[in-house]
DSSP file (Angstrom, degrees, kcal/mol; ACC not computed):
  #  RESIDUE AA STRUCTURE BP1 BP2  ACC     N-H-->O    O-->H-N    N-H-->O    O-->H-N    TCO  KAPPA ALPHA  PHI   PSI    X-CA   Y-CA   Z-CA
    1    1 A X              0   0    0      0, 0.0     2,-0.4     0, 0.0     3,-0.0   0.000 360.0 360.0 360.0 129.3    0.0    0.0    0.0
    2    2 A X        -     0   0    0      2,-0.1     0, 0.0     1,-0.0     0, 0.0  -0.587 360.0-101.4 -94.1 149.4    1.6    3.0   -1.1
    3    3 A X        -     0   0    0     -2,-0.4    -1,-0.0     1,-0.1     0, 0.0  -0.360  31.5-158.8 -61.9 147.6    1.8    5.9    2.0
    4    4 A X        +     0   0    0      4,-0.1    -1,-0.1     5,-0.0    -2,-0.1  -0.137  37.8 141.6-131.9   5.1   -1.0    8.5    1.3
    5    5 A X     >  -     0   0    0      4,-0.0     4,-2.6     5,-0.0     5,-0.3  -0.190  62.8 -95.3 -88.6 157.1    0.4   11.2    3.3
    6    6 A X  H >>>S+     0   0    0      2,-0.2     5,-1.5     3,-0.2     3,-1.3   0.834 122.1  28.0 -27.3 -91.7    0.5   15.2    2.7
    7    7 A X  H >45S+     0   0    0      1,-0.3     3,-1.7     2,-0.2    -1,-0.1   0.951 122.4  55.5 -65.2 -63.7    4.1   15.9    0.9
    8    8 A X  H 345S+     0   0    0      1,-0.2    -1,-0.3     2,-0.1    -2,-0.2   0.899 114.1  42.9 -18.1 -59.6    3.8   11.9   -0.6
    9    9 A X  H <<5S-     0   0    0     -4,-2.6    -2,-0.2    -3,-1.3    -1,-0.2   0.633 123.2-104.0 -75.2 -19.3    0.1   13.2   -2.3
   10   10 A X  T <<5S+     0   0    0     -3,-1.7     2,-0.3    -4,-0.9    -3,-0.2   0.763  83.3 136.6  77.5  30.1    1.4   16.7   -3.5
   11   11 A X      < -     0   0    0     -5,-1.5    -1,-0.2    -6,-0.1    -2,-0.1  -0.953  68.1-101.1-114.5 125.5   -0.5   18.1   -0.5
   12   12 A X        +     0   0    0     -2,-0.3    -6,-0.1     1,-0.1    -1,-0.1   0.085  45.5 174.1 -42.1 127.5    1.4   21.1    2.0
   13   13 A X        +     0   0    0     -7,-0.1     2,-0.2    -8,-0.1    -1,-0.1   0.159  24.8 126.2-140.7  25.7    2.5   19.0    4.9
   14   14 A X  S    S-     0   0    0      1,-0.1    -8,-0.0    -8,-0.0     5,-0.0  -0.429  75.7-120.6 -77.0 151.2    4.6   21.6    7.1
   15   15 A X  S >> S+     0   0    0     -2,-0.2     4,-1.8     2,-0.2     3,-1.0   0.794 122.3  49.7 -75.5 -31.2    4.1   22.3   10.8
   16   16 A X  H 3> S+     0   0    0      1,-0.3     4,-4.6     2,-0.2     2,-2.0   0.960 105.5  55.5 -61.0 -62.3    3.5   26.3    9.0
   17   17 A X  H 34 S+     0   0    0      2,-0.2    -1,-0.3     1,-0.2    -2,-0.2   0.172 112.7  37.9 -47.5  30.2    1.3   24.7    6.7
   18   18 A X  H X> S+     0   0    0     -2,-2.0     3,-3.7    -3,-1.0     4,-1.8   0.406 115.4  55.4-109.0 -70.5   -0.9   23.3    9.9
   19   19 A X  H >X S+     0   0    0     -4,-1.8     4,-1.5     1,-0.3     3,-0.6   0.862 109.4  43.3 -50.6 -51.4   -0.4   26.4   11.7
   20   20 A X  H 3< S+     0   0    0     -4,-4.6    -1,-0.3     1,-0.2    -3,-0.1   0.913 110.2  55.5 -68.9 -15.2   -1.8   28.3    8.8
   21   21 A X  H <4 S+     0   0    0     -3,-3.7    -1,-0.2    -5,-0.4    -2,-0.2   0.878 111.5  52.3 -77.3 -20.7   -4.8   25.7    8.3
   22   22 A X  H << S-     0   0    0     -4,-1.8    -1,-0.2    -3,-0.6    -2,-0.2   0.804 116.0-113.2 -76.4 -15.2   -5.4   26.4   12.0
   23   23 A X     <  +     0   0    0     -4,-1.5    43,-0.8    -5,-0.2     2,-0.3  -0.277  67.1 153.7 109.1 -35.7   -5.6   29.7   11.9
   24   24 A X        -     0   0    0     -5,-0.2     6,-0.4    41,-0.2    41,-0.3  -0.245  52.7 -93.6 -44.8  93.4   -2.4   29.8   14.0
   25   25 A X        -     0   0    0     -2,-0.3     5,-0.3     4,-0.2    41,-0.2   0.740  27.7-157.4  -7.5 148.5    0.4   32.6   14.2
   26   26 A X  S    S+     0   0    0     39,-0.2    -1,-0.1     2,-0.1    -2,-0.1   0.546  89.2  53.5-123.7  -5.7    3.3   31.8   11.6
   27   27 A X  S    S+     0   0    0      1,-0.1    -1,-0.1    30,-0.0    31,-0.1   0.720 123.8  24.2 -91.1  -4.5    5.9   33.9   13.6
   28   28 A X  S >  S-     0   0    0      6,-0.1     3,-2.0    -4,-0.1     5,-0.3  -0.110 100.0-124.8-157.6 -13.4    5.4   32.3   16.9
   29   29 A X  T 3  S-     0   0    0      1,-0.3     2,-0.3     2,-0.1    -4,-0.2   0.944  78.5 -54.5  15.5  74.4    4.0   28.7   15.7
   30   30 A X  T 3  S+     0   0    0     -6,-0.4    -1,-0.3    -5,-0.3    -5,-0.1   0.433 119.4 112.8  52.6 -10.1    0.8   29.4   17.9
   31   31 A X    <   -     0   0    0     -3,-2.0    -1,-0.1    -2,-0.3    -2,-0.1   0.924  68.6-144.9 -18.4 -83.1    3.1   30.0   21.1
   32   32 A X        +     0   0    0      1,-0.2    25,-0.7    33,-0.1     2,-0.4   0.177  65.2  94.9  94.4  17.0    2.3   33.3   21.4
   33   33 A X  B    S-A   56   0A   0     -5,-0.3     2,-0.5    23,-0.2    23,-0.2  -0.894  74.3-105.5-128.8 145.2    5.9   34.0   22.6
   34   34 A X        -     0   0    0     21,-4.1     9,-2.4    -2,-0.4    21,-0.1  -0.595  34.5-139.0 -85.6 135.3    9.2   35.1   21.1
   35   35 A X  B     -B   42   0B   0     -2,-0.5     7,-0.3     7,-0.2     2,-0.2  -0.307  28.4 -88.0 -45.1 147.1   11.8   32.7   20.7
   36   36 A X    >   -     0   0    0      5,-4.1     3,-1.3     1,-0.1    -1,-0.2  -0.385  30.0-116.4 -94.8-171.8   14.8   33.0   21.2
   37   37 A X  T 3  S+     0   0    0      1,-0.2    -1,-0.1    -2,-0.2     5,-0.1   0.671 119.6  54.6 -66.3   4.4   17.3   34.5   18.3
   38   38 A X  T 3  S-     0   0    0      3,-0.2    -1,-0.2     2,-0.2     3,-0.1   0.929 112.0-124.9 -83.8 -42.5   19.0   30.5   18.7
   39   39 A X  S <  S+     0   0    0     -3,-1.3     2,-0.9     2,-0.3    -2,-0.1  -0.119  77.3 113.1  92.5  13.7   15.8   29.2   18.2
   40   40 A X  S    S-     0   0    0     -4,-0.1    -2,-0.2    -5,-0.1    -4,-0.1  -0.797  83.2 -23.2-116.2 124.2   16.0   27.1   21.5
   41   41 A X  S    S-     0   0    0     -2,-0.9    -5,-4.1    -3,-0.1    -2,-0.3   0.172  89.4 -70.0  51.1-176.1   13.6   28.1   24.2
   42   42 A X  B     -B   35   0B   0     -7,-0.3     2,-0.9     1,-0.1    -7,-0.2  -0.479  51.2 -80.2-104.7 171.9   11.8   32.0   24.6
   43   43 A X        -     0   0    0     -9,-2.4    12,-1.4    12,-0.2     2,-0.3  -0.541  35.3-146.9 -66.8 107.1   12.9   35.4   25.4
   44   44 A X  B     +C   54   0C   0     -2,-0.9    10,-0.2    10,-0.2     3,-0.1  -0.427  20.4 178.0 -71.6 117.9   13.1   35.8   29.0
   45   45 A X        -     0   0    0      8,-0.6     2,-0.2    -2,-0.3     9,-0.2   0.847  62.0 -48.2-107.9  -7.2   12.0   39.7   29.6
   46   46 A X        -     0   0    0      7,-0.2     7,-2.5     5,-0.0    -1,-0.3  -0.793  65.4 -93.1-177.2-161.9   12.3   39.8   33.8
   47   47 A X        -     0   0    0     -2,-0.2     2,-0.7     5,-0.2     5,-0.2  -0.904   9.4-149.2-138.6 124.9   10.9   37.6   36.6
   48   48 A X  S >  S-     0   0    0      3,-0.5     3,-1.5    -2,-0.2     2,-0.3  -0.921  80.0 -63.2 -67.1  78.6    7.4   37.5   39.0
   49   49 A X  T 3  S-     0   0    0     -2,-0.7    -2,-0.1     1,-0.3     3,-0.0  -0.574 122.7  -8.7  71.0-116.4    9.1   35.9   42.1
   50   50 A X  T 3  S+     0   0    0     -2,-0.3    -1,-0.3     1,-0.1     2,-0.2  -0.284 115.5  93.2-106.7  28.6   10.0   32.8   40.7
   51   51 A X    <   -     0   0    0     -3,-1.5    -3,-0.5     2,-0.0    -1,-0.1  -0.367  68.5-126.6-132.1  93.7    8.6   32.7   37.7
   52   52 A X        -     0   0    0     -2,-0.2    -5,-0.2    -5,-0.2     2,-0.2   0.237  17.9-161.2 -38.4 150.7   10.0   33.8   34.1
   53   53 A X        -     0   0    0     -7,-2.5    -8,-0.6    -6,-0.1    -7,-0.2  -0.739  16.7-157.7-123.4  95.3    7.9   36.2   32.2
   54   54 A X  B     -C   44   0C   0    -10,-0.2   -10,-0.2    -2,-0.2     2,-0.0  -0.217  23.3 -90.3 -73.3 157.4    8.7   36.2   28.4
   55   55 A X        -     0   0    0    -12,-1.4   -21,-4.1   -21,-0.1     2,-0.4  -0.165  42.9-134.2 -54.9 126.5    8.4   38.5   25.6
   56   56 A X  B     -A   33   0A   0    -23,-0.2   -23,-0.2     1,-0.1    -1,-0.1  -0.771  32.2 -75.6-113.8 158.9    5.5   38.0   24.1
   57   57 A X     >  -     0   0    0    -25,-0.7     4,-1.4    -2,-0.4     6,-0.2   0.264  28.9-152.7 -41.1 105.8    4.9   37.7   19.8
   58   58 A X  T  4 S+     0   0    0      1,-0.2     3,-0.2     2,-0.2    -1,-0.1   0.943  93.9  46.0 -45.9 -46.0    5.1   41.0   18.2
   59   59 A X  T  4 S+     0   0    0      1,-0.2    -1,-0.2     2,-0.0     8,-0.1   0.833 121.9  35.1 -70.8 -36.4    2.7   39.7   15.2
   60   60 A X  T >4 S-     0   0    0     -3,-0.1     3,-3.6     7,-0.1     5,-0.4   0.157  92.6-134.5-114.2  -2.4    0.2   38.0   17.4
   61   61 A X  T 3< S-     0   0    0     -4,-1.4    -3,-0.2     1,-0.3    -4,-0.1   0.799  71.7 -59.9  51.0  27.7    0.1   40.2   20.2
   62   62 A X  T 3  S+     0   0    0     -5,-0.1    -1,-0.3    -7,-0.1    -5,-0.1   0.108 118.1 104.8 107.3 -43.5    0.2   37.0   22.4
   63   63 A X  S <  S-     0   0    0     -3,-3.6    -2,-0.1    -6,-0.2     3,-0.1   0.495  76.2-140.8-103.0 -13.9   -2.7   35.6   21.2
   64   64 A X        +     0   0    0     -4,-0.2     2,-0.2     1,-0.2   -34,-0.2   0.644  64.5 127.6  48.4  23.7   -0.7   32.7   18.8
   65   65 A X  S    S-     0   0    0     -5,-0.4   -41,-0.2   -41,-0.3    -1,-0.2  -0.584  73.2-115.8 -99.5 172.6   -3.3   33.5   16.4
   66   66 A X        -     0   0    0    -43,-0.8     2,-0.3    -2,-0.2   -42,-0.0  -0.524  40.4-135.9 -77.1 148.3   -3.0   34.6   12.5
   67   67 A X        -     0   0    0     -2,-0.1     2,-0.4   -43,-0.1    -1,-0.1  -0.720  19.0-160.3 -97.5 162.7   -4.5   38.2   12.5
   68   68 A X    >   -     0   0    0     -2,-0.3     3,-3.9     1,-0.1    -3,-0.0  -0.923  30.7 -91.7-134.4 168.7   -6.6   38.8   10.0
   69   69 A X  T 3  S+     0   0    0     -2,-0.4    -1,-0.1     1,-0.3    -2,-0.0   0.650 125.3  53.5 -52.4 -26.2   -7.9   42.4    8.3
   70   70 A X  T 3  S+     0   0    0      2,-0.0    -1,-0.3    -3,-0.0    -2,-0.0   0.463  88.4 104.2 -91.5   1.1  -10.8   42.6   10.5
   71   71 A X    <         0   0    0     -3,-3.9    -4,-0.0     1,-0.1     0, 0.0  -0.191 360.0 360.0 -69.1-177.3   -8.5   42.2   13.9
   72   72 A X              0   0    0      0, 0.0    -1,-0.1     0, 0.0    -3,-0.1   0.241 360.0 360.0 -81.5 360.0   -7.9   45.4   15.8
């Protein structure tokens, strides 16, 4: 049986290509947080007691969603 899968079929089969079928941010992959510039873990921007608070996604405001023309 031959595999039937996205990229196999000639169909977009990228974790952007999901994120955009979800609706999901494509700078941020639905995070809603910046990475950092390594690509390995986010931007740490201070601390709450013990807890990191990172920078959150310039494009998405947070939200890890695509914006769309009718957002704010």
């Amino acid at each position: 049986m031959a595999n039937e899968g996205g990229a196999d079929a000639g169909r977009p089969s990228s974790f952007e290509d999901l994120c955009r079928a979800f609706g999901l941010c494509l700078t941020c992959l639905g995070e809603g947080v910046t990475r950092n510039d390594n690509g390995l873990g986010f931007k740490v921007v201070g601390m709450d007691r013990d807890t990191q608070l990172f920078e959150q996604c310039p494009v998405c405001g947070g939200t890890g969603m695509l914006r769309t023309s009718t957002d704010g």
